[in-house]
PASEBA-1860 file (N, C-alpha, C; in nm, 3 decimals):
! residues 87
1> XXXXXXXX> 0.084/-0.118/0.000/0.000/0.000/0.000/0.089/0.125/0.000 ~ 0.045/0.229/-0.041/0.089/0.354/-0.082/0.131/0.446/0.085 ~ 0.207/0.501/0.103/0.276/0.566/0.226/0.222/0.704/0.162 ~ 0.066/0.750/0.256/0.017/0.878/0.211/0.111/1.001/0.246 ~ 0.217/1.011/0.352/0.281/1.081/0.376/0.409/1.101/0.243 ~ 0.420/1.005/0.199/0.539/0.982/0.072/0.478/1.075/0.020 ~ 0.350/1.026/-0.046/0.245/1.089/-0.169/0.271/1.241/-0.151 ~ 0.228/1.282/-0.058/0.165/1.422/0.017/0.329/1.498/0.001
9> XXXXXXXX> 0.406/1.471/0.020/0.561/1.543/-0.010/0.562/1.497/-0.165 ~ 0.583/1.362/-0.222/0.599/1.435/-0.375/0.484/1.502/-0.421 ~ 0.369/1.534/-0.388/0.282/1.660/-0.440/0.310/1.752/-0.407 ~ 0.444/1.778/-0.326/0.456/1.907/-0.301/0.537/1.934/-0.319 ~ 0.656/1.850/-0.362/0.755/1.866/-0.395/0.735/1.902/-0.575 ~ 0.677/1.874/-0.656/0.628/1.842/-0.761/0.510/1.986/-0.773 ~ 0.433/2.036/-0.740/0.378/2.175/-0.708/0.487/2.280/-0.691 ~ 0.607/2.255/-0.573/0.666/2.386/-0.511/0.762/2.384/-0.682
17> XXXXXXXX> 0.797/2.332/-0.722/0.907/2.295/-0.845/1.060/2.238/-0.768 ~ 1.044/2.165/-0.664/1.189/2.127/-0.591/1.179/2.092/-0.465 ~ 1.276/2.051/-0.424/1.306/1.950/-0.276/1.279/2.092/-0.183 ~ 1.393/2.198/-0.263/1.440/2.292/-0.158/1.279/2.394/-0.148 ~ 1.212/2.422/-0.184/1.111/2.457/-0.219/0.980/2.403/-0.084 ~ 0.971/2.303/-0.104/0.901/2.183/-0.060/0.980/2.190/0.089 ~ 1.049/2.164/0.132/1.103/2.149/0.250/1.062/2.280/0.320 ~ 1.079/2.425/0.278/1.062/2.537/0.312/0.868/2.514/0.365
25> XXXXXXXX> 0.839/2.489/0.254/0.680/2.482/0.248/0.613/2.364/0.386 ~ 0.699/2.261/0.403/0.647/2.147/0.500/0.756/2.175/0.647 ~ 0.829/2.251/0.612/0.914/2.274/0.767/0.969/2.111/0.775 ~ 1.041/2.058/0.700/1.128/1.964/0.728/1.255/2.005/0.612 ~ 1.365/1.901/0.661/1.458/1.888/0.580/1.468/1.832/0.505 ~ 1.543/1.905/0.361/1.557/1.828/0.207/1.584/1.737/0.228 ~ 1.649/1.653/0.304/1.695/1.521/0.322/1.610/1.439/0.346 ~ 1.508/1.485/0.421/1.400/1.396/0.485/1.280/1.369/0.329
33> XXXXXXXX> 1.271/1.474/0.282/1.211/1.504/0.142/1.254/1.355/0.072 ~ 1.388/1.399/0.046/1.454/1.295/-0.086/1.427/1.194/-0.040 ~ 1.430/1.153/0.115/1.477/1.020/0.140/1.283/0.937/0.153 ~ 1.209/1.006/0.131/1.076/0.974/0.165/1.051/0.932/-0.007 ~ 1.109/1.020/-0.116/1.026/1.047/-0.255/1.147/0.950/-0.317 ~ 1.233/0.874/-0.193/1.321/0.784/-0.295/1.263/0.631/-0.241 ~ 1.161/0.647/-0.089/1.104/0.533/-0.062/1.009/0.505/-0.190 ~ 0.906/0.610/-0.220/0.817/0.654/-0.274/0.830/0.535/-0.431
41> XXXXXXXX> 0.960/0.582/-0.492/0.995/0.571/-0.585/1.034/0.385/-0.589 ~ 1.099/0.366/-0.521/1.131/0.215/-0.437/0.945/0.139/-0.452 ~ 0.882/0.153/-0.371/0.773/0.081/-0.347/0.668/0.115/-0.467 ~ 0.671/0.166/-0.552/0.641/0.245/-0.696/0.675/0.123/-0.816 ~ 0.851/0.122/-0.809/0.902/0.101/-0.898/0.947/0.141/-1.000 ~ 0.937/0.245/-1.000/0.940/0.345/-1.096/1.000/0.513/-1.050 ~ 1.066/0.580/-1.130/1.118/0.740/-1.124/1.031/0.812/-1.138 ~ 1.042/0.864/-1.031/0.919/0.998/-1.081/0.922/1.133/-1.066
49> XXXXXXXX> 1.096/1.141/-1.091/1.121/1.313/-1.127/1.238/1.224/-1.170 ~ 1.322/1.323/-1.285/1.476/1.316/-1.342/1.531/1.419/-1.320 ~ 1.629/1.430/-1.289/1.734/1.607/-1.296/1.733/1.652/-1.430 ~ 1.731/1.766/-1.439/1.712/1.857/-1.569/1.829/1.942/-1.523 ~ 1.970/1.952/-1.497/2.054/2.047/-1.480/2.093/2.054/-1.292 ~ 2.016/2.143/-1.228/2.013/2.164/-1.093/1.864/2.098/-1.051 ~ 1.740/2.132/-1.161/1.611/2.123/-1.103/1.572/1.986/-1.142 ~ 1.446/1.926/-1.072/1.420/1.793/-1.111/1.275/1.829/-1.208
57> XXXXXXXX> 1.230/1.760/-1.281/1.134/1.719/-1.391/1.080/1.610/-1.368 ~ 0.932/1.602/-1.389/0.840/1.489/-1.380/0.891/1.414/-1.507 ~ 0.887/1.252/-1.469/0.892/1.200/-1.559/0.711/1.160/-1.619 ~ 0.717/1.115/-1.710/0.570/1.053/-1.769/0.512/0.990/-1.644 ~ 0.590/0.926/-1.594/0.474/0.794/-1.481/0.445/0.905/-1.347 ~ 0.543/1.045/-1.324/0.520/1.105/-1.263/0.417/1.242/-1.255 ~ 0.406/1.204/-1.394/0.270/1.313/-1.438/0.145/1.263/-1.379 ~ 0.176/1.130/-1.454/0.074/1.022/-1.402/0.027/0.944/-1.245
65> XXXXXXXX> 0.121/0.985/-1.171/0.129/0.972/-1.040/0.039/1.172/-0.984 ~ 0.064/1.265/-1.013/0.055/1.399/-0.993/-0.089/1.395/-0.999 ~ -0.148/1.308/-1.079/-0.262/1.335/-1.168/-0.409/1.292/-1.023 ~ -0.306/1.159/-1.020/-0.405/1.085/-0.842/-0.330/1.147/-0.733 ~ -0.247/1.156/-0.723/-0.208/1.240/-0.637/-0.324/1.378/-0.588 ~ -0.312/1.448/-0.696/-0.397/1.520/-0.699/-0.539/1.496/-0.638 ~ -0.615/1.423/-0.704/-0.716/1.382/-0.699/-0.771/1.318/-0.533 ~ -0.646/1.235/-0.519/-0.689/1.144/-0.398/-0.652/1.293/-0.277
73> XXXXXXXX> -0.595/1.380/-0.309/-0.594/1.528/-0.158/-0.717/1.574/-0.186 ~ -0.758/1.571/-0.298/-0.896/1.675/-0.311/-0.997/1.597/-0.269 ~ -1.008/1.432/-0.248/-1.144/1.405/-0.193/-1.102/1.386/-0.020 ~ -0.964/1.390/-0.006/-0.974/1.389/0.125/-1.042/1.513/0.230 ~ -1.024/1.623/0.135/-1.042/1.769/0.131/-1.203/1.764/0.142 ~ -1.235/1.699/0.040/-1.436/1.669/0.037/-1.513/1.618/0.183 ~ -1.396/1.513/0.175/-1.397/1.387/0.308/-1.453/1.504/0.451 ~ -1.317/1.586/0.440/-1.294/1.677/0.564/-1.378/1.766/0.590
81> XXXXXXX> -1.462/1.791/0.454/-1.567/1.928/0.461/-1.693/1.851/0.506 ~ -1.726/1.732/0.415/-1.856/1.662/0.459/-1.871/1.645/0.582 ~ -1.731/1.590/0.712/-1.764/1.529/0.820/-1.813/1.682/0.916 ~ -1.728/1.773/0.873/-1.766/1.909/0.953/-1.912/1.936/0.875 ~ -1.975/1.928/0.842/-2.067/1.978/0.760/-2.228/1.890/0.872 ~ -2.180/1.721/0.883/-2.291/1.639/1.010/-2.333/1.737/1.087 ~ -2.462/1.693/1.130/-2.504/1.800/1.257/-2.444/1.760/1.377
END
């Protein structure tokens, strides 16, 4: 099964455009970043950013990862509004 905390840093890592970015944004260290989005990548099987110079780039499966990524924060987001919403 998927490590939602992995997920939740490469969407943000992948949004901010970078580790260093992303770390600023979640108040942890780049290290902790890489070393979560290289589990990520491990239990995946697959890359899901390449270096482009200094910055990293989605690969295809990581577009494709971005895409539910996406999707699966926004119904948690639904999730969170509906339960506040019960009388």
């Amino acid at each position: 099964m998927i490590n939602y905390k992995h997920l939740h840093y490469f969407l943000t890592v992948a949004k901010e455009g970078g580790i260093a970015r992303a770390s600023e944004r979640l108040n942890i260290t780049p290290q902790t970043i890489s070393g979560q989005l290289s589990l990520l990548e491990e239990r995946l099987g697959v890359k899901l950013f390449s270096k482009v110079g200094r910055r990293l780039e989605l690969t295809e499966t990581g577009r494709l990862v971005l895409s539910f990524a996406d999707e699966i924060f926004s119904l948690g987001g639904e999730l969170e509004e509906a339960i506040h919403q019960l009388p």
